[in-house]
C-alpha positions as CSV (number, residue, x, y, z in Angstrom):
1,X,100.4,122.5,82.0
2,X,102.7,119.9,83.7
3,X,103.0,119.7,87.6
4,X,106.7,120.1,86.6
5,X,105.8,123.4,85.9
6,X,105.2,124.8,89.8
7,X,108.4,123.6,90.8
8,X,111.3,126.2,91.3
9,X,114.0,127.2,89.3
10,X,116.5,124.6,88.8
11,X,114.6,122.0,91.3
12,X,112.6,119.4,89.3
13,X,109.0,118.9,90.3
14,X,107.7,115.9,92.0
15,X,106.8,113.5,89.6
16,X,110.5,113.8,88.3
17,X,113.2,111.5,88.1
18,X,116.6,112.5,90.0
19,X,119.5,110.7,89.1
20,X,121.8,112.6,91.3
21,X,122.1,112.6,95.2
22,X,121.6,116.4,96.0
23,X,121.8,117.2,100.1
24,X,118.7,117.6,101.8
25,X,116.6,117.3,98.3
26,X,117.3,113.7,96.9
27,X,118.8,110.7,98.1
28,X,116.9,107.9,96.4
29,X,116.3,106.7,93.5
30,X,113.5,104.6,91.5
31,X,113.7,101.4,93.1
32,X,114.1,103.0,96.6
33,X,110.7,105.4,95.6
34,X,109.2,102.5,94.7
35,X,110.1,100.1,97.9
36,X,109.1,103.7,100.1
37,X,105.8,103.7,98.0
38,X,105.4,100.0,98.6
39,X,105.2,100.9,102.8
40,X,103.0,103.6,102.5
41,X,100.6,101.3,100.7
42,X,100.7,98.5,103.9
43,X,100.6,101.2,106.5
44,X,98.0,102.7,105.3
45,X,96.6,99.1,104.8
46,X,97.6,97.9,108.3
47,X,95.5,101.1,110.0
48,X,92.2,100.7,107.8
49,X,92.3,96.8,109.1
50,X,93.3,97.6,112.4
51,X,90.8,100.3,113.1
52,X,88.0,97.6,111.9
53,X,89.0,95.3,114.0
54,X,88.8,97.4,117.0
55,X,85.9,99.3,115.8
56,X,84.3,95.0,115.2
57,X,85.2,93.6,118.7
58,X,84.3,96.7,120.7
59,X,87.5,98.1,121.2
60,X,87.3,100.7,123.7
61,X,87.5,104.3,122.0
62,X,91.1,105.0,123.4
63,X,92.5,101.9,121.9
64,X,91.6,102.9,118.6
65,X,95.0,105.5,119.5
66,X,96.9,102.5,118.3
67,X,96.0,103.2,114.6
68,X,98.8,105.8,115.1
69,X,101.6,103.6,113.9
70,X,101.0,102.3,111.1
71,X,99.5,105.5,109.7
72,X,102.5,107.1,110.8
73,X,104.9,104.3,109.0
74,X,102.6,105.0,105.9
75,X,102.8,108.8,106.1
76,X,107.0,107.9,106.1
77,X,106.6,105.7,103.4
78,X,104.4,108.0,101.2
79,X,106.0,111.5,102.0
80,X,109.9,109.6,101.1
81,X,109.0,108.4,97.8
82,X,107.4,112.1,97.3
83,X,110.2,113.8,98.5
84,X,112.3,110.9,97.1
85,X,114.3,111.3,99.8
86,X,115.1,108.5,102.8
87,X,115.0,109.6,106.3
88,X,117.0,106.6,107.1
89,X,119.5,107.0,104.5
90,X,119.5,110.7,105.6
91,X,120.1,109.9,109.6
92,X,123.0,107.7,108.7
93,X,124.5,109.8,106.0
94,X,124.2,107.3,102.9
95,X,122.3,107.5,99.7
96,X,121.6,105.0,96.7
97,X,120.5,105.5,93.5
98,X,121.3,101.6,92.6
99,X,119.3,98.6,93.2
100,X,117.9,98.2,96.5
101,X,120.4,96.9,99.3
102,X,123.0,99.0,98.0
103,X,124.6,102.7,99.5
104,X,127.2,105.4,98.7
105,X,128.1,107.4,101.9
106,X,128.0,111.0,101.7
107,X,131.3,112.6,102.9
108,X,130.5,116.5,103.3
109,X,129.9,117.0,106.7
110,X,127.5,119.9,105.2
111,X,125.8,117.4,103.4
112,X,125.2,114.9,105.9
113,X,124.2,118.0,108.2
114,X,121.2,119.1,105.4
115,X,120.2,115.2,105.1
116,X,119.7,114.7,108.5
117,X,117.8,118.4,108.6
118,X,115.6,116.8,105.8
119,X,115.6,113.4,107.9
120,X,113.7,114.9,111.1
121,X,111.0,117.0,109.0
122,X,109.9,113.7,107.5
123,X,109.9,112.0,110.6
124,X,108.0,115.0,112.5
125,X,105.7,115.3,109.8
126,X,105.0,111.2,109.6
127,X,104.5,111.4,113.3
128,X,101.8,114.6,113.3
129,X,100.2,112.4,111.1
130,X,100.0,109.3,112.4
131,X,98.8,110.8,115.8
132,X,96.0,113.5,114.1
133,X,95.1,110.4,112.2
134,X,94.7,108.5,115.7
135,X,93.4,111.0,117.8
136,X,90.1,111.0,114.6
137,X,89.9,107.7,115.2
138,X,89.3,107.6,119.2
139,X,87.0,110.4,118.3
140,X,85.0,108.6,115.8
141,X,81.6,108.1,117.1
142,X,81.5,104.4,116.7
């Protein structure tokens, strides 16, 4: 059984392919997944070096805190090119399914209002993580 086959009626699963801007459910496509992949891979990159390095020079725990960010950009990264959906492009009322560089605006005001809805949850959610994910490491007893 496909992972496509837990997704709702009429909504295609994750690991599907949109080729349409649909509000508050798609606004990117494949080379805008890949380049929101592509940051989740060096934030999560970023924190793992980061946290050694503090961990290495004796960092005091509360600095460790500062692994936040980066997590947090990764979380971004990796939760857009799931949702395939860019809080960015969704906060300024845009979309692209081109190459990279390029936009359509989006001219329902409805629209706009559902991408910028969809815009804050990812940027909540990146942030919860990024800061769980920080407040672990100050805990860690290193």
């Amino acid at each position: 059984m496909s992972l496509s086959a837990f997704a709702a009626p009429g909504v295609p699963g994750p690991l599907a392919i949109d080729t349409d801007y649909r509000p508050g459910v798609c606004n990117i496509g494949p080379a805008e997944i890949a380049a929101r992949r592509r940051t989740g891979h060096v934030g999560v990159i970023v924190a793992i070096v980061l946290l050694v390095i503090l961990v290495a020079i004796g960092a005091p725990p509360l600095a460790r805190l500062l692994v936040a960010l980066p997590v947090a950009i990764g979380a971004s990264g990796y939760l857009q090119a799931y949702l395939k959906f860019c809080a960015g492009f969704g906060a300024r009322g845009v979309f692209n399914f081109g190459d990279l560089g390029t936009t359509d605006r989006v001219d329902d005001a409805g629209a706009r209002s559902a991408d910028r809805r969809r815009a804050y949850q990812i940027s909540l959610a990146s942030f919860a993580i990024g800061l769980a994910v920080g407040i672990v490491a100050v805990l860690l007893p290193v």
